[in-house]
N, C-alpha and C positions, 0 to 999 in steps of 0.2 A: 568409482567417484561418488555415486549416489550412498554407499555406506562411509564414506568418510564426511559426507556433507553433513548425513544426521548424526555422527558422532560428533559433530564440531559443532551442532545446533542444541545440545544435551551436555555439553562443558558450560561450566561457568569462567573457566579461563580468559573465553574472547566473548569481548565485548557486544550488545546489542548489534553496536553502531558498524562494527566489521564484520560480523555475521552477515547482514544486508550487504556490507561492501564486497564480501568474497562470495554472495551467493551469485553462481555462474552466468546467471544471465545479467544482473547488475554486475558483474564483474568486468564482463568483456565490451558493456555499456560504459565504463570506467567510474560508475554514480561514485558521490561523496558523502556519505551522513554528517551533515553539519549541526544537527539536533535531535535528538530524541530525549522528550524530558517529562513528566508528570505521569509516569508507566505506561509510556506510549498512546499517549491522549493529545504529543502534539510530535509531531514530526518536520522537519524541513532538509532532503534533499536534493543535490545536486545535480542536475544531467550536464553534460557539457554539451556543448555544439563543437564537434569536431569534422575531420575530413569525410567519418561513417555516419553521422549522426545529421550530416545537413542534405539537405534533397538540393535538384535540381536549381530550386527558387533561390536557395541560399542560406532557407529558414530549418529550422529542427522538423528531420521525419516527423510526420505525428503518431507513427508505428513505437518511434523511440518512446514516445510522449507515452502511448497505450501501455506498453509494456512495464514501464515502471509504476503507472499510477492504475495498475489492475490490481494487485495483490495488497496496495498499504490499507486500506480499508477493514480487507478481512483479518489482516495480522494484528493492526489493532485493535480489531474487537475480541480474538483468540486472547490476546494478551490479557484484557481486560476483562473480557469472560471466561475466564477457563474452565474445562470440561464439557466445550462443545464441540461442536463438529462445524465451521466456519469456511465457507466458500464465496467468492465474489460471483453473485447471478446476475448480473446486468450492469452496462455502463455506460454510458454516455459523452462523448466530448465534445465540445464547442470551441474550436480554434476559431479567436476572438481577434488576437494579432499573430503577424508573424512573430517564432520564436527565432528572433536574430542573435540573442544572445547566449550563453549558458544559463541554464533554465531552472530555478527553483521550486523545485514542490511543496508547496506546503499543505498540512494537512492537522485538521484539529479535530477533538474531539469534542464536542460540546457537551456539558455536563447536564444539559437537560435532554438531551436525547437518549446519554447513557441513564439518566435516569428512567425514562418513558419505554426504553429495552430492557432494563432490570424487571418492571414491571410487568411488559409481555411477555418475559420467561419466567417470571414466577406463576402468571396466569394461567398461562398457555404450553409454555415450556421451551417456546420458538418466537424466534422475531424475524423479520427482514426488514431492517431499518435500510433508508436513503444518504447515503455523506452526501457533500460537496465540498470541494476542494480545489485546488489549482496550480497550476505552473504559474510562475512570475519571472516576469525579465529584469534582468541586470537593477533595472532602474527602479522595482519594485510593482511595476503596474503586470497585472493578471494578464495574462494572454492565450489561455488556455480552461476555461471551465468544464471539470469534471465530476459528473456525477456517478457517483455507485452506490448502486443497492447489493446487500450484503445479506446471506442468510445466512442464520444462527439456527441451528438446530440439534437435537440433542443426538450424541455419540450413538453410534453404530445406527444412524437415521437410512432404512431401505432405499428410500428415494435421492440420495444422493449421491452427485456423481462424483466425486469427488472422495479420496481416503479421510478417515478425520485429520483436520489440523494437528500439528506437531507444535503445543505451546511454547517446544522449547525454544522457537525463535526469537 
């Protein structure tokens, strides 16, 4: 499975948008990419609230929530910076409201943060920049703020736990 997953992440045949939809753990979450547009500097998917996806209360896991809004951070700075070595090192959530509906993520990239990263890898060679971002209900109002910090650092980097990013995604 996992050599068919980086073969299908190294085609250009399939899409960004169903790359993320067929990757296994967004798969079986059933996400929807409804956006990915300015070379993945803004993103917006889909989680649904369904019978696996709602707790007890009624409202979306927030395990659901974690799992999809851990990795969009670092992928789009991989995207964005390629030739680094790109892992999500910390993160934060603030469930602000219940998630009673299907659940929108959305995620930007601000162009003066990627510019203020550009500059501490041309300095330095490495950044760990902070996003924020969030889930939104049906009706458009945030009910989920999350933060992540992201490290960028250069390829075959000793201290990191992580293999490098596979740009191809």
């Amino acid at each position: 499975m996992n050599r068919l997953m980086r073969w299908m992440w190294r085609i250009n045949a399939v899409s960004d948008k169903r790359k993320l939809e067929l990757y296994p753990p967004f798969f079986l979450m059933r996400v929807k990419v409804l956006e990915i547009r300015d070379d993945w500097r803004y993103l917006r998917i889909r989680l649904p609230l369904n019978t696996f996806s709602r707790n007890p209360g009624g409202v979306m896991f927030g395990g659901y929530q974690a799992a999809l809004a851990d990795p969009i951070a670092a992928i789009a700075c991989a995207r964005v910076f390629p030739g680094y070595s790109v892992w999500t090192r910390a993160m934060t959530i603030d469930f602000q409201l219940g998630g009673s509906t299907d659940l929108d993520l959305v995620f930007e990239f601000p162009a003066d943060l990627e510019r203020r990263i550009a500059e501490e890898l041309a300095a330095r060679g490495r950044a760990t920049p902070e996003f924020e971002y969030g889930f939104h209900l049906a009706d458009g109002r945030r009910c989920t703020l999350i933060r992540n910090t992201v490290a960028i650092r250069p390829k075959g980097y000793v201290k990191a736990t992580t293999p490098g990013a596979d740009s191809g995604l």
